[in-house]
C-alpha positions as CSV (number, residue, x, y, z in Angstrom):
1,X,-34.2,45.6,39.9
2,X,-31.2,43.1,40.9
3,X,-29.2,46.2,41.2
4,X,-31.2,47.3,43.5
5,X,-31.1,44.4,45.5
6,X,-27.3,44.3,45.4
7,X,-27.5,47.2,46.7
8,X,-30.1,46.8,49.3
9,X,-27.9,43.5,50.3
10,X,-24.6,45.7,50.7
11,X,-26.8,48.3,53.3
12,X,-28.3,45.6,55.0
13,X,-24.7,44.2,55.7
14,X,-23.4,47.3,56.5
15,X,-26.2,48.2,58.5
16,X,-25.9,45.3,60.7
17,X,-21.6,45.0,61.6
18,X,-22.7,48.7,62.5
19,X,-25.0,47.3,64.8
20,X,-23.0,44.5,66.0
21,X,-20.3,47.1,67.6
22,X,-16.8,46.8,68.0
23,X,-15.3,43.6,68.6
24,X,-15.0,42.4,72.8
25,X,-12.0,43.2,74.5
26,X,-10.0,40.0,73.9
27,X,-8.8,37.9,77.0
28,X,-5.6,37.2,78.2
29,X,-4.9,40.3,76.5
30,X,-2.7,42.8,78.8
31,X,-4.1,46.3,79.6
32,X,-2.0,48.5,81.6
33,X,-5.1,50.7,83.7
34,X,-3.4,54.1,84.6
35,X,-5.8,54.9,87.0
36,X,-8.6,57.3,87.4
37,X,-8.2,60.9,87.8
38,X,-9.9,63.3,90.3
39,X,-11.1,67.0,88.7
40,X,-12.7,69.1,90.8
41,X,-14.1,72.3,89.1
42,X,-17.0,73.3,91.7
43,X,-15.9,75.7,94.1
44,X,-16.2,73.3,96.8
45,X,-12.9,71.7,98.5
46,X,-12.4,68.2,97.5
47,X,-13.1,65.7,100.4
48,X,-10.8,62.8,102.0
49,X,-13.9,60.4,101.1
50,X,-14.3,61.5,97.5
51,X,-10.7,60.7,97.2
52,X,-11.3,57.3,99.1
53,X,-14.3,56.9,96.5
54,X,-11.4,57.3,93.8
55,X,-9.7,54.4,94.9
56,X,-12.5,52.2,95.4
57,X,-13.6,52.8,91.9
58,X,-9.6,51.9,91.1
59,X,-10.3,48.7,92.6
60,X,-13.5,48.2,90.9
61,X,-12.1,48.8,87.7
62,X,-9.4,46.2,88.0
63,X,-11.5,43.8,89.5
64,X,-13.5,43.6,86.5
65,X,-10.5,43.8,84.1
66,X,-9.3,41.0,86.0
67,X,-12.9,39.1,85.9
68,X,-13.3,39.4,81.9
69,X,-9.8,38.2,81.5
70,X,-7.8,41.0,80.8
71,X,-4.3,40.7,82.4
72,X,-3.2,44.2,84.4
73,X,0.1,45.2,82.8
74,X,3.3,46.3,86.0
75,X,3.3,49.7,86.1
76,X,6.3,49.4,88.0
77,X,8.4,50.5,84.4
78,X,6.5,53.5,83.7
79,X,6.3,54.8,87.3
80,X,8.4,57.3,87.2
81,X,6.8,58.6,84.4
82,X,3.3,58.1,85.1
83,X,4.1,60.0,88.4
84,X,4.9,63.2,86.2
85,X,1.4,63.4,84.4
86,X,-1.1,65.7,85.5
87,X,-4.4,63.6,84.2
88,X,-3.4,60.4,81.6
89,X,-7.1,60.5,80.2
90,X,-5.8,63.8,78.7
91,X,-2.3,63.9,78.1
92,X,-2.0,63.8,74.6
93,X,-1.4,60.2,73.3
94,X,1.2,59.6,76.3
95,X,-1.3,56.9,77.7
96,X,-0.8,54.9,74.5
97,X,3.1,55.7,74.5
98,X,3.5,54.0,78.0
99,X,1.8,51.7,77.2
100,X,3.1,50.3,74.3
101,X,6.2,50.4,76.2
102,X,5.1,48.1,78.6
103,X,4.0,45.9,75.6
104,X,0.0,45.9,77.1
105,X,-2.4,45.3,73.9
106,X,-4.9,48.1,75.4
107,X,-4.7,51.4,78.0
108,X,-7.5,52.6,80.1
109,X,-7.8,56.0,81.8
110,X,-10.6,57.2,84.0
111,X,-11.9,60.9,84.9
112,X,-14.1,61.8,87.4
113,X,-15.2,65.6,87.8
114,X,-16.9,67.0,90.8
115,X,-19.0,69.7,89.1
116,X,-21.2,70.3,91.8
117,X,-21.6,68.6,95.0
118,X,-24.6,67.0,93.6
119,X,-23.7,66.5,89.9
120,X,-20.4,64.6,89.2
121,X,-19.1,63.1,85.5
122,X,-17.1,59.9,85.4
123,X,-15.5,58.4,82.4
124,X,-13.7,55.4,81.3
125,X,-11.6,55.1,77.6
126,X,-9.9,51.8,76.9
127,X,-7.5,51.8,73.5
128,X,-5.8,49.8,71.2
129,X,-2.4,51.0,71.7
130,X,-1.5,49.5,68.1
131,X,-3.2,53.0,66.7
132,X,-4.2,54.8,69.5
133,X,-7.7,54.1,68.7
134,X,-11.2,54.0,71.1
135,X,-11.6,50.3,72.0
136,X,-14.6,51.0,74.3
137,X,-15.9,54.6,75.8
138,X,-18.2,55.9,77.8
139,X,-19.1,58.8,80.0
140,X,-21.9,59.2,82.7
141,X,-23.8,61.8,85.0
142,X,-24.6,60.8,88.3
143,X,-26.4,62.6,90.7
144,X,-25.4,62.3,94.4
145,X,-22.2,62.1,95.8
146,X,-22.1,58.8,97.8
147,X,-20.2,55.5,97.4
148,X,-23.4,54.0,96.3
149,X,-23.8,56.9,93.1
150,X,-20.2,56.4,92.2
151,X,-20.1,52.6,92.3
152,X,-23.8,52.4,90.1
153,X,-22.2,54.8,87.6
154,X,-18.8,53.2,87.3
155,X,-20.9,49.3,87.5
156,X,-22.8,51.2,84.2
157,X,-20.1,52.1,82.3
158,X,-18.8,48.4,82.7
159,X,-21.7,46.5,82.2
160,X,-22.7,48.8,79.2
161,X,-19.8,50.3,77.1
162,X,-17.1,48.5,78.3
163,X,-18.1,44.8,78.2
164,X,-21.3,44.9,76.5
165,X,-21.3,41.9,73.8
């Protein structure tokens, strides 16, 4: 019987760091935030405002990052090099490699793909770039292609994946 309830104790535990989640992103950490990247797979041309929509969910982002504490790493070093990748959410580990050379503690990426023009995905990774691991993920369907759809999805992933305590 107490083995049992050694071993009950030991699940319990374990049951409930699982539960707990990762640790929060610390602050005053720096994060370098390469940006999000545009896919558009549906066989309709990509607009000037979903591009614009890009951007303001750029600013979002950072604004948040900025909020929680997080310090944006200067790109400025890995410009050049940044400039030369396709999409960084899917380049193979060179997201963490830049980073790391800029000495930023974590490295965010962003998609968004127009698969439709009334069903979009957006996504948002941060890492530790001291093993390349998932910090924080998440991915989301919207439904609409407005400034209002892509800010609620975006202000989701944030509030729930991202900074969620």
């Amino acid at each position: 019987m107490i083995r049992f309830a050694a071993s009950f104790a030991v699940l319990a535990l374990a049951a409930g760091s699982a539960l707990a989640g990762p640790p929060p992103l610390e602050p005053g950490s720096e994060i370098a935030f390469l940006g999000i990247t545009f896919l558009n797979t549906s066989p309709i041309p990509t607009r000037e405002e979903e591009l614009g929509r890009v951007e303001m969910l750029e600013e979002m982002v950072r604004a948040r990052f900025e909020e929680e504490g997080l310090v944006l790493a200067d790109l400025a070093p890995i410009a050049e090099e940044l400039d030369g990748i396709v999409n960084p959410a899917n380049c193979y580990g060179c997201e963490t490699r830049m980073a790391r050379k800029l000495g930023a503690r974590y490295v965010a990426t962003g998609e968004v793909q127009k698969v439709s023009e009334l069903i979009l995905a957006m996504n948002l990774v941060v890492r530790d770039t001291a093993e390349g691991a998932v910090a924080r993920a998440m991915s989301v369907d919207i439904r609409s292609n407005t400034d209002n759809s892509w800010s609620r999805g975006m202000r989701y992933i944030l509030n729930n994946a991202i900074f969620r305590e």
